[in-house]
C-alpha positions in Angstrom: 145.6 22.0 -8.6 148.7 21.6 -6.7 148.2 25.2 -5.1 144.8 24.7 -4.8 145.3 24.0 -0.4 147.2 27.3 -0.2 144.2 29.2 -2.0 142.2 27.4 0.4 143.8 28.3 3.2 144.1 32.1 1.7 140.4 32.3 1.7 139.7 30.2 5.1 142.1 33.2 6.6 140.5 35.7 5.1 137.3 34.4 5.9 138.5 34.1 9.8 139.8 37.7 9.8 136.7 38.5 12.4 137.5 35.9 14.5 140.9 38.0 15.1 139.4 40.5 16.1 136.6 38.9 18.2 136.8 39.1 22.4 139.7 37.5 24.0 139.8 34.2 24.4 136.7 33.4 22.5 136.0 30.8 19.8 138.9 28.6 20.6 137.5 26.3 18.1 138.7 28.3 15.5 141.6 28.5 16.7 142.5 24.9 16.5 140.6 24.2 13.2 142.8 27.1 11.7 145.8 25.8 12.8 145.7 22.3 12.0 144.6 23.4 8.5 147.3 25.4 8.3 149.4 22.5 9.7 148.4 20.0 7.4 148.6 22.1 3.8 152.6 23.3 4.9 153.0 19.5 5.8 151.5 18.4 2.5 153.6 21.1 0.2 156.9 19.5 1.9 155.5 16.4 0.8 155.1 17.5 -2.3 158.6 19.2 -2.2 160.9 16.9 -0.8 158.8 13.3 -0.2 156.9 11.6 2.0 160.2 10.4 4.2 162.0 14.0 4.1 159.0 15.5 5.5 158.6 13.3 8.1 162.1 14.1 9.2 161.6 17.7 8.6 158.5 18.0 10.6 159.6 15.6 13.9 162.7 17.7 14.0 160.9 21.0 13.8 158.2 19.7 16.6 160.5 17.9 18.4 162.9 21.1 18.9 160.1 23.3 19.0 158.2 21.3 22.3 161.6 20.7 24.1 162.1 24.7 23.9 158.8 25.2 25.2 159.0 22.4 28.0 162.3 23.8 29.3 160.7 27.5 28.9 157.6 26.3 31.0 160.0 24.4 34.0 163.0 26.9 34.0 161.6 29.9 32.6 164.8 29.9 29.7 165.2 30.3 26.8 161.6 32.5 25.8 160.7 33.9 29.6 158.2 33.3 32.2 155.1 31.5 30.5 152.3 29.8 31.5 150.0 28.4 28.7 146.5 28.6 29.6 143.1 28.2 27.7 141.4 25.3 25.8 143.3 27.3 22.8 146.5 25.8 23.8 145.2 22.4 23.1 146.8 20.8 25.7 148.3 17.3 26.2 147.3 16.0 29.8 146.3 19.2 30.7 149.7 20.4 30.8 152.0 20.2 27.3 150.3 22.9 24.7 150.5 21.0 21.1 149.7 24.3 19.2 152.7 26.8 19.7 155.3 23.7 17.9 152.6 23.3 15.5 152.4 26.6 14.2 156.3 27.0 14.6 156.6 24.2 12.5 153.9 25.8 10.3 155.5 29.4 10.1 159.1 27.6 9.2 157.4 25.5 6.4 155.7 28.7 4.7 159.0 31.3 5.3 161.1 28.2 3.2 158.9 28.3 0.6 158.4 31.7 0.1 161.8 32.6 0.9 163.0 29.7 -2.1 161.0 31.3 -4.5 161.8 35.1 -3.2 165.3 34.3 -3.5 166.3 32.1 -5.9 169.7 33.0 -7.0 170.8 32.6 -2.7 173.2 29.3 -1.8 171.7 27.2 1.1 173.0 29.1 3.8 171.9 32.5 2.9 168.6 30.9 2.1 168.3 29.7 6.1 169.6 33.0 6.9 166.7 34.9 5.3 164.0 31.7 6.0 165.2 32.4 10.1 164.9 36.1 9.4 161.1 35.8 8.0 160.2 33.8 10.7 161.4 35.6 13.5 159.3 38.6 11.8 156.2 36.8 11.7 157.0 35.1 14.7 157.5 38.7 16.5 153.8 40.1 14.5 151.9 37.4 16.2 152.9 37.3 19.6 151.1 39.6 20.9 148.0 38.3 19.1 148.4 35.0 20.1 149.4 35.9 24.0 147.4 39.1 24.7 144.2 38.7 22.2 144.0 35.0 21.8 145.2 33.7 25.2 146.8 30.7 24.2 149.2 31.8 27.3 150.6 34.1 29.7 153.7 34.8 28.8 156.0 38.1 30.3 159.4 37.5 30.2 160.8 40.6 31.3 158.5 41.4 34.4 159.1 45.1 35.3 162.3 45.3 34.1 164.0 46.7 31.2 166.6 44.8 30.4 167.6 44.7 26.8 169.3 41.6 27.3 167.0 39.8 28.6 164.6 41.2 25.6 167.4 40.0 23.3 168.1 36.4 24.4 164.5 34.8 23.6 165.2 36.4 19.6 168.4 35.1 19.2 168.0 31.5 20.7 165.1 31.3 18.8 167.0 32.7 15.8 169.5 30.4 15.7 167.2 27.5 16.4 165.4 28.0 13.4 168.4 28.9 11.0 169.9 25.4 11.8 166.5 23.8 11.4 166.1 25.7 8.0 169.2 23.8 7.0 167.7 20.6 7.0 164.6 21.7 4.8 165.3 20.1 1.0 166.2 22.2 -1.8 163.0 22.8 -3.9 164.5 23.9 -7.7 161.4 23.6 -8.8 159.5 26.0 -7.3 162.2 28.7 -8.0 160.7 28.7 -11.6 157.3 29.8 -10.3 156.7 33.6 -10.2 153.8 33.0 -8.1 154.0 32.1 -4.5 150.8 31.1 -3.0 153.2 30.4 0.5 154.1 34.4 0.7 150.4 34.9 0.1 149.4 33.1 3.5 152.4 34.8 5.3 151.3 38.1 3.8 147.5 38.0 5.1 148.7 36.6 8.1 151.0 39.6 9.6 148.4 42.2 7.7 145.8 40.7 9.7 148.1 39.8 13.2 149.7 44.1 12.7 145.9 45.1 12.3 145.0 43.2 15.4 147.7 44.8 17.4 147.7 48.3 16.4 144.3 48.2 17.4 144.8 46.6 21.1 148.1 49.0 21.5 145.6 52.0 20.4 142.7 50.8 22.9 145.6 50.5 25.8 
């Protein structure tokens, strides 16, 4: 019964899989009711994991590093690029502060730990942040596109007309290094490296299938 939110959340993907490919911008509802289910069940399994007090430090450290990235993105256009979040997607707070990118962040960081613990079992700590970063950056990278060019949560080119491979670089290593350090403070869960079964890899599995399929089908129609 323990797993029983992650099945759930499986099958609420799958289910949603034609809202991915649906016109852009449209059904922002689902957007948000995805997200905040997918919020809530990673929340709940570092609950589970660590306790109630450890997640709560987990998760404000995550969203609080996660918003003040964003913020300084939006004002000074550093670390990620030009952006400009636009849409009821974005959730916004006062009409300006979008709440779902650090959500999800936070959400895409839970779900790489756990699948990454179990994955890797025999890793110390540090390797173990080192390949939590790595699978987030990857699934980060798969839905970017989605989320900016298909979904519309926001506007977001940060290389203009240029082709600077530094300036393609920087947003992937800041956020690189952000989310190795904040993998560090995730607790050690020996108990799930006993499991074979991972229901965390599942969602992170469905979700890039469904976020590549999404793309290689806008890249093909462009």
């Amino acid at each position: 019964m323990k797993n029983l939110p992650f099945w759930l959340l499986c099958a609420w993907t799958i289910s949603g899989a034609f809202f991915f490919f649906a016109e852009a911008g449209s059904l922002a509802w689902w957007d948000v009711g995805w997200v905040v289910f997918l919020v809530s069940t990673s929340y709940g399994m570092l609950v589970s994991v660590g306790g109630l007090a450890r997640a709560r430090t987990c998760a404000g450290i995550v969203l609080g590093v996660f918003s003040v990235i964003i913020a300084l993105t939006a004002v000074t256009g550093w670390p990620l690029g030009a952006v400009r979040f636009t849409g009821p997607a974005a959730l916004r707070l006062g009409n300006l502060f979008p709440l779902l990118p650090p959500l999800v962040a936070f959400a895409f960081l839970t779900l790489s730990q756990r699948a990454s613990a179990i994955a890797f079992s025999s890793v110390n700590a540090t390797l173990l942040a080192a390949i939590t970063s790595a699978v987030f950056l990857a699934t980060t990278a798969n839905a970017l596109l989605f989320l900016s060019k298909i979904r519309l949560w926001w506007l977001w080119n940060p290389w203009g007309e240029q082709a600077n491979l530094l300036i393609l670089v920087v947003p992937w290593l800041a956020l690189g290094f952000v989310s190795f350090l904040l993998a560090r403070f995730y607790p050690e869960d020996n108990g799930l490296k006993l499991s074979q079964w991972s229901p965390a890899a599942i969602v992170l599995i469905i979700l890039n299938i469904l976020f590549l399929a999404v793309n290689v089908r806008v890249i093909g129609i462009h």
